[in-house]
VMD Tcl script that draws the C-alpha trace (Angstrom):
set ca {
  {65.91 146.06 178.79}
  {62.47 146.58 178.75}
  {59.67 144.38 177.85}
  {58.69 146.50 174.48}
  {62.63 146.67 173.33}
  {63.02 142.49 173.87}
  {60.23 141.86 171.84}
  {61.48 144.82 169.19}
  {64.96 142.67 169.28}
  {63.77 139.25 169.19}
  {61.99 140.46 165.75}
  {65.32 141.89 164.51}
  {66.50 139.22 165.14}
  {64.28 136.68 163.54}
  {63.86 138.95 160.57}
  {67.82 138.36 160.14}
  {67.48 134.57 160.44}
  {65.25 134.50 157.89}
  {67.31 136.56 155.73}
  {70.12 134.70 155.80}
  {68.38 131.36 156.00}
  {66.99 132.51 152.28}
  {70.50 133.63 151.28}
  {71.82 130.29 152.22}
  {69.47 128.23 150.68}
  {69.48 130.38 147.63}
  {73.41 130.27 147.84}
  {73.36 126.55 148.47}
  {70.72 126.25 145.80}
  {73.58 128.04 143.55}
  {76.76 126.05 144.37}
  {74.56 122.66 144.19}
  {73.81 123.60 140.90}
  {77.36 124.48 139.47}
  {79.11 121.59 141.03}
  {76.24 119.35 139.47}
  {76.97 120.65 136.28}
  {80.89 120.76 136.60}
  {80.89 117.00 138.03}
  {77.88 114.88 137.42}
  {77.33 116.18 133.38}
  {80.93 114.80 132.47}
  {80.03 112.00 133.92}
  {77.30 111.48 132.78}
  {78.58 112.06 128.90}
  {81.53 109.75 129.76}
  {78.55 106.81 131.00}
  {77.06 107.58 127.99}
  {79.81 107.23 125.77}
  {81.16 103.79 127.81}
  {77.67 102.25 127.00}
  {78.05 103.26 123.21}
  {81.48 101.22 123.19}
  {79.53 98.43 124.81}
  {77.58 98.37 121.61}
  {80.54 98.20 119.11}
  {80.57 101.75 118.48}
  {83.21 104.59 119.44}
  {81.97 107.85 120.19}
  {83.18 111.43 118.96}
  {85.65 112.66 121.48}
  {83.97 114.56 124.70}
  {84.56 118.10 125.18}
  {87.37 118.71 127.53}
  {85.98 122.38 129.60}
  {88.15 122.06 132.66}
  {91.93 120.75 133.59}
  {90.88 119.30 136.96}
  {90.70 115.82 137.73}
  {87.33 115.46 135.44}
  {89.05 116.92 132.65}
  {92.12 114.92 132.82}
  {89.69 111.66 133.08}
  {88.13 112.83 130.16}
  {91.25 113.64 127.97}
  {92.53 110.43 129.03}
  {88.90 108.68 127.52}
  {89.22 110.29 124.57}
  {93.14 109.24 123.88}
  {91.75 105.56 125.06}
  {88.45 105.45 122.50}
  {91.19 106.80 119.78}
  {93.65 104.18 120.36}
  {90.91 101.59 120.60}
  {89.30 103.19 116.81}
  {93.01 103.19 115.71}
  {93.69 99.22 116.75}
  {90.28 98.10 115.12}
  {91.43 99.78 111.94}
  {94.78 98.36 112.11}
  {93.35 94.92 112.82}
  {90.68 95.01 109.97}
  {93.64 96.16 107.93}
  {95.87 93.41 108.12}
  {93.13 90.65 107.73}
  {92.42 91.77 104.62}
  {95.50 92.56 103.51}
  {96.78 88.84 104.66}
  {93.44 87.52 103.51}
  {95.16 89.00 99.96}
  {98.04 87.98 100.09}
  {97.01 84.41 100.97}
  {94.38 83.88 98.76}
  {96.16 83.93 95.33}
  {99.19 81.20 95.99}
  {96.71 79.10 98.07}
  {94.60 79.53 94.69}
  {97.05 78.17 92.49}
  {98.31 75.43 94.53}
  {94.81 74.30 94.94}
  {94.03 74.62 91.16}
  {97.65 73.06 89.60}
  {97.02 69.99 92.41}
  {93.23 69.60 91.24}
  {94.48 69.28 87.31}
  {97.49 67.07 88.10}
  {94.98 64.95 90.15}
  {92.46 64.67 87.41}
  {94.65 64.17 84.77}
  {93.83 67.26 82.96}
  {97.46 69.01 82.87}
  {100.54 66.65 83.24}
  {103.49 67.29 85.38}
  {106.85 68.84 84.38}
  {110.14 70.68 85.93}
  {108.70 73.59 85.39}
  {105.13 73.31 86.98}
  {106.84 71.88 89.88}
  {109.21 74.34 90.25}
  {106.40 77.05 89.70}
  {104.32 75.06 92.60}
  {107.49 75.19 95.00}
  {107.71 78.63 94.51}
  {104.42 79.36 95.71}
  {104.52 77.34 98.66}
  {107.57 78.47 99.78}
  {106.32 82.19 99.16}
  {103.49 81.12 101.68}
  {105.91 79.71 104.40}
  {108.26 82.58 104.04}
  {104.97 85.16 104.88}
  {104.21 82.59 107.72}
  {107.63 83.10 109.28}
  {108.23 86.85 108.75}
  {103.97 87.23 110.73}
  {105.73 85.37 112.98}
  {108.70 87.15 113.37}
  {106.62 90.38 113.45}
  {104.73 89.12 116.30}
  {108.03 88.33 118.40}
  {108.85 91.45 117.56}
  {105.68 93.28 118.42}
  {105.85 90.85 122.29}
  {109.24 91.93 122.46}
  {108.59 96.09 122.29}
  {106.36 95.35 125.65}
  {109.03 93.97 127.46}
  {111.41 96.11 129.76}
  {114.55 94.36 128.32}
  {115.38 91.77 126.19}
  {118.37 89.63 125.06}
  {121.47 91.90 123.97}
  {125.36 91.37 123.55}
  {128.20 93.77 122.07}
  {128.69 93.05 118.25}
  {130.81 95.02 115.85}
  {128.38 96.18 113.27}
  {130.97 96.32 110.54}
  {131.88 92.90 111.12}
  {128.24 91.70 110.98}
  {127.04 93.96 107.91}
  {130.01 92.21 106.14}
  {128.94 88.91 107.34}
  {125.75 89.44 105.82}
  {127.30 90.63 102.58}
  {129.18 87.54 101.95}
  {125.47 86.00 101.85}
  {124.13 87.54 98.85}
  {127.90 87.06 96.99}
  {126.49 84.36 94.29}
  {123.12 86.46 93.72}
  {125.70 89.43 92.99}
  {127.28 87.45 90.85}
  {124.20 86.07 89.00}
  {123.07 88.96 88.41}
  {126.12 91.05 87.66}
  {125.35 93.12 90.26}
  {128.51 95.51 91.49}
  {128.99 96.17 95.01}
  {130.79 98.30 97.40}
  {131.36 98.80 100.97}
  {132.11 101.50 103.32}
  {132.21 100.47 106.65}
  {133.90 102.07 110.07}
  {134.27 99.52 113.02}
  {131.56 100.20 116.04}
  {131.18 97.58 118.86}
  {127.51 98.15 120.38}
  {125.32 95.97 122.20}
  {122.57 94.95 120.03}
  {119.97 91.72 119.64}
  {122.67 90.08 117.04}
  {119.90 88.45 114.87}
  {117.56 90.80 115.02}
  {119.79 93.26 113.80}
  {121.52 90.45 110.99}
  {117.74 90.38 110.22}
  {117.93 93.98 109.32}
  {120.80 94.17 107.32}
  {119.60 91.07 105.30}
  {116.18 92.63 104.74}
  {117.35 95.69 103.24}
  {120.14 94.59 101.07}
  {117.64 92.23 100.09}
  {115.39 94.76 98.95}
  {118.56 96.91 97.17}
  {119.16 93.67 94.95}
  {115.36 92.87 94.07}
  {114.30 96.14 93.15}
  {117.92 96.79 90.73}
  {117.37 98.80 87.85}
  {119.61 100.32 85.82}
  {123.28 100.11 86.06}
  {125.22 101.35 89.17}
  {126.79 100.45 92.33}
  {125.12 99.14 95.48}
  {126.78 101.26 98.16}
  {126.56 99.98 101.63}
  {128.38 102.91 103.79}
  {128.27 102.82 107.35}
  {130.00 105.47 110.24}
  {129.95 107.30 113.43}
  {128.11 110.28 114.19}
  {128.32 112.68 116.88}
  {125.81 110.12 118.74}
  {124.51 107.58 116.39}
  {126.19 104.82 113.86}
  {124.55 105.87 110.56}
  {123.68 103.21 108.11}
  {123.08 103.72 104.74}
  {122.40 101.40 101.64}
  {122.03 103.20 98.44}
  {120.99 101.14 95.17}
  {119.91 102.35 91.40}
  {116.67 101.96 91.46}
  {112.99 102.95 89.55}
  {111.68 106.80 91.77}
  {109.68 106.16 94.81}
  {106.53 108.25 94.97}
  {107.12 110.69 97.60}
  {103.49 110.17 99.09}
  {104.73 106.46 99.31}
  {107.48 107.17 101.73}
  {105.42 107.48 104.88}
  {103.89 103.95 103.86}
  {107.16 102.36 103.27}
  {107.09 100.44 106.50}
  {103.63 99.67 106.99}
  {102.73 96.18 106.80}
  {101.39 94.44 103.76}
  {102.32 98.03 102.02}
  {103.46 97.82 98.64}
  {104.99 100.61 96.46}
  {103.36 98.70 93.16}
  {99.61 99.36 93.19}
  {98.75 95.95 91.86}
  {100.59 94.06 94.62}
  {102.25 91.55 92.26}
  {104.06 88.78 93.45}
  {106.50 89.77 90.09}
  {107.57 92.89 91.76}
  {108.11 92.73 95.38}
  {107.44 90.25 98.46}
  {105.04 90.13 100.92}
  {105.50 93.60 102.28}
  {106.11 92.74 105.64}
  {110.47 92.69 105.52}
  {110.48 96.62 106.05}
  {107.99 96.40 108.87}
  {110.44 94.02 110.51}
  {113.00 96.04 110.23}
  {111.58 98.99 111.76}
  {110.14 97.46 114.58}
  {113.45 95.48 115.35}
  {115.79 99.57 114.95}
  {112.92 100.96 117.01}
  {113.47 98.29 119.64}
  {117.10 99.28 119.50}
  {116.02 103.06 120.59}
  {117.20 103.77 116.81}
  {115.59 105.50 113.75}
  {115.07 104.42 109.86}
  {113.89 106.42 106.96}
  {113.80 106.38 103.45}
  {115.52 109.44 101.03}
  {115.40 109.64 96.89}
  {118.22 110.51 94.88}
  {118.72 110.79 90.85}
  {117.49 107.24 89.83}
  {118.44 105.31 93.19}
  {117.03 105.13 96.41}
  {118.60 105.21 99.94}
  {117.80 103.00 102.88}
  {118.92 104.46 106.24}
  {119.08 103.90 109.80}
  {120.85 105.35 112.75}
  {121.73 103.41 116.03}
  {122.45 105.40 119.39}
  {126.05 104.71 120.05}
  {125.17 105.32 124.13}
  {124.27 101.67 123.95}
  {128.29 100.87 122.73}
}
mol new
graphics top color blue
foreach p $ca { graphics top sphere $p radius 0.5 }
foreach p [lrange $ca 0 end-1] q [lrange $ca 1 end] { graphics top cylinder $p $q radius 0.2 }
display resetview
């Protein structure tokens, strides 16, 4: 190769150099850009939105663009800030509603005792018994929170405490409890029962059965039959306890078992207790891998539940 041709190649080739060096850098410039975009921006929305829930407040849900790793980070953010909005709610929620229910028998304890102590009002049977009442209302809300929240530690745990009990034999047992309020009231009752042996938390689920006949024998109206029937299903023991009753709203049947949730708007002491005894029960059936649920018929009311006989 000549002298002339070497210098005619080494400027080929430099010219080519420089070509792709520009392409690279331009590509490079390119591919920085896009993975900046598609990695730091999320981030930096998700920094942004951890620094607003270091201030109190919970962001609006980021905008999920991809299903890689970032995206799955961020869905999982957004499920965390909602559960996080959803707890604060629920927390706020029950302090006022047990900030309610607290404040009216605490009121007239405080108010009856003041009078008695100054002489103003003088004791009788009656006042007494109306004072009793009150404070026994307040210690039965104190043990069914505190029933709630062994029930609420419990649905954390892995396992907890079980033994085989034949639920006909304890749904009877718990019967036999209410016999003289039956009576007292001249209340009729019938029961339907098929033998089922399954393993089951034996007072939690005692504490179920005496919640909701409970409830069938406080909110009696009419004249009827409570009916208490209870068989086997192709996979579950159904449960049902069926009582005349006054309609419930049908937009009050999701609330049913909500705590503090009352059917009666004015949340009188006259018509129903603390609202807690359904929440009970449905965190004790849901414990049990089981379902409960409410259904209207003409003038009564049903109470269900349904236990998985796999756990026989």
């Amino acid at each position: 190769m000549t002298g002339m041709n070497q210098a005619q190649f080494n400027k080929t080739l430099y010219y080519y150099l420089w070509i792709f060096s520009l392409l690279a850098i331009i590509i490079g410039s390119i591919a920085h850009f896009y993975l900046t975009k598609r990695l730091i921006h999320p981030l930096k929305r998700l920094i942004e939105s951890t620094n607003s829930m270091k201030k109190g407040d919970y962001p609006e849900p980021i905008e999920v663009t991809t299903s890689d790793e970032i995206g799955q980070l961020t869905r999982n953010f957004n499920g965390l800030v909602h559960q996080l909005k959803k707890n604060h709610e629920q927390r706020q929620k029950l302090v006022l509603d047990l900030s309610h229910e607290v404040r009216t028998p605490l009121a007239n304890l405080s108010g009856y005792l003041y009078a008695l102590k100054n002489g103003v009002i003088e004791g009788d049977p009656a006042l007494y018994e109306s004072l009793y009442k009150e404070s026994e209302r307040l210690t039965k809300m104190i043990t069914q929170l505190e029933t709630l929240k062994e029930w609420d530690y419990i649905s954390e745990q892995l396992f907890f405490k079980k033994e085989n009990a034949d639920l006909a034999k304890l749904l009877k047992e718990t019967v036999s409890m209410f016999d003289w309020q039956l009576q007292d009231k001249n209340i009729p009752l019938e029961i339907d029962v098929e033998c089922a042996e399954l393993s089951v938390d034996r007072e939690g689920i005692l504490q179920v059965f005496r919640n909701l006949i409970d409830n069938a024998i406080r909110y009696y109206s009419g004249s009827g039959t409570i009916m208490i029937k209870g068989e086997r299903l192709a996979n579950d023991y159904y449960i049902g306890i069926t009582g005349p009753s006054h309609p419930i709203p049908s937009d009050a049947g999701e609330k049913l078992f909500e705590r503090f949730y009352r059917v009666d708007p004015s949340r009188s002491r006259g018509t129903g207790g603390s609202g807690l005894g359904l929440s009970i029960t449905k965190e004790i059936i849901e414990r049990h891998n089981g379902d409960i649920g409410w259904k209207e018929g003409k003038n009564k009311n049903t109470f269900w539940l349904t236990l998985p006989l796999e756990d026989a």
